[in-house]
C-alpha positions in Angstrom: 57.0 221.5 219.0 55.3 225.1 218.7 53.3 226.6 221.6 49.8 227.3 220.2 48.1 228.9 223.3 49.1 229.8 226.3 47.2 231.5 229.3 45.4 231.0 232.7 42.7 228.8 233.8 40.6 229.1 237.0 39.3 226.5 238.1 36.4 227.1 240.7 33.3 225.7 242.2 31.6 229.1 241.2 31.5 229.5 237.8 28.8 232.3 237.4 30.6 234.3 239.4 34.2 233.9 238.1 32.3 234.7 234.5 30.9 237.8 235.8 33.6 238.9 237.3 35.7 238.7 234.0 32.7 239.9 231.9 33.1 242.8 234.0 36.6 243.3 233.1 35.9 243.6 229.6 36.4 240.0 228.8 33.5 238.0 226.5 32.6 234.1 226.3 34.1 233.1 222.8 33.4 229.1 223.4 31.8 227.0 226.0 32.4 223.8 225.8 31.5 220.9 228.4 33.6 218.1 228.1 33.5 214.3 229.6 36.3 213.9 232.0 35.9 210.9 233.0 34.8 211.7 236.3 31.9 213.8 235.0 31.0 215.9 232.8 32.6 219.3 232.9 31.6 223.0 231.9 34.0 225.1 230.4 34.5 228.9 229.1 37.1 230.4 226.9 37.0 234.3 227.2 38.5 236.9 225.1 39.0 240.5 225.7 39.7 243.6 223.2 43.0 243.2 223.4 43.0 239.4 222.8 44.3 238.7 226.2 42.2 234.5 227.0 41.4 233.1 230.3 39.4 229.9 230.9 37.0 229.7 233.1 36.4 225.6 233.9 33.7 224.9 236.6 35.1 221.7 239.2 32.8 218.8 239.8 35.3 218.1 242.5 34.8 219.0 246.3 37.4 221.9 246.4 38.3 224.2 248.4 39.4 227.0 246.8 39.2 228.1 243.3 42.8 226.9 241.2 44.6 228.6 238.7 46.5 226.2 236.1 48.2 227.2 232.5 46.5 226.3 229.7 49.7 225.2 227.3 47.9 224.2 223.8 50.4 222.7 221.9 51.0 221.0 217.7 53.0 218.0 219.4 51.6 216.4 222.4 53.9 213.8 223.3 57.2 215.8 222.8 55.9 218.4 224.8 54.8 216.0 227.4 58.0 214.4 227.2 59.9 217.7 227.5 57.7 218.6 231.0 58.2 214.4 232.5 62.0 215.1 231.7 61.5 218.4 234.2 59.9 216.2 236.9 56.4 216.9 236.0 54.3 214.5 237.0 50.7 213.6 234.9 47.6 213.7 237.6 46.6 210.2 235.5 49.3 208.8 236.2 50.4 207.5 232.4 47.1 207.8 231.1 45.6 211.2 228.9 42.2 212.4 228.9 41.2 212.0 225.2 38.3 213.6 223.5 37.1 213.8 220.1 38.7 216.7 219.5 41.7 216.7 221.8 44.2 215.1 224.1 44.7 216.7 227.7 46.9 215.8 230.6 47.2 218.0 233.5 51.0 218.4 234.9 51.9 219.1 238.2 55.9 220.7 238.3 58.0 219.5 241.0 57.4 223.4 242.8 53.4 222.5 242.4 52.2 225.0 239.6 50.3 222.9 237.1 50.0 223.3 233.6 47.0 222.3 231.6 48.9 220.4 228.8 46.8 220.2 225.6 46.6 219.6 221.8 43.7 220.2 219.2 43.2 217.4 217.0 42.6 218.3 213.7 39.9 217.1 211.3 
């Protein structure tokens, strides 16, 4: 299993702002994709400064809080990773079930210490 991506995602009710605020930073919108949870639809942005560093930007349709910051973990072999993080004590938000889109399979993981990894893999065409 090879780790493809790997960086933060903040997950907020404020998604203007969080953009701005990495805009600011030198960081530019590279995708925006707004994907069907499930739950809802749900708006997304992958940004991209000079130096290549990412950080999503996902806007919640839940009633939270406080923004969230997960790992985004993009991976070429979704169920061995997902394997390797259930045989840590992660547990899957869904239960056993994945979130599966036309162009990817998702699962968020939530460690036994509580930081939560975005667990993702491309499919390819």
């Amino acid at each position: 299993m090879k780790i493809t991506t790997f960086d933060p995602i903040i997950i907020t009710r404020n998604g203007d702002a969080a953009v701005e605020t990495f805009e600011a930073l030198g960081f530019e919108k590279t995708h925006a994709p707004v994907t069907d949870t499930g739950h809802g639809d749900v708006q997304s942005y992958r940004m991209k400064d000079s130096n290549g560093f990412h950080v999503d930007v996902t806007c919640s349709i839940s009633n939270i809080s406080q923004d969230m910051t997960f790992i985004r973990m993009n991976v070429d072999n979704f169920e061995e990773a997902y394997n390797i993080l259930i045989d840590h004590g992660f547990r899957n938000t869904r239960g056993d079930k994945t979130l599966d889109t036309q162009s990817a399979k998702a699962a968020t993981m939530v460690s036994p210490s509580g930081f939560t990894i975005a667990l993702v893999e491309h499919m390819k065409k």
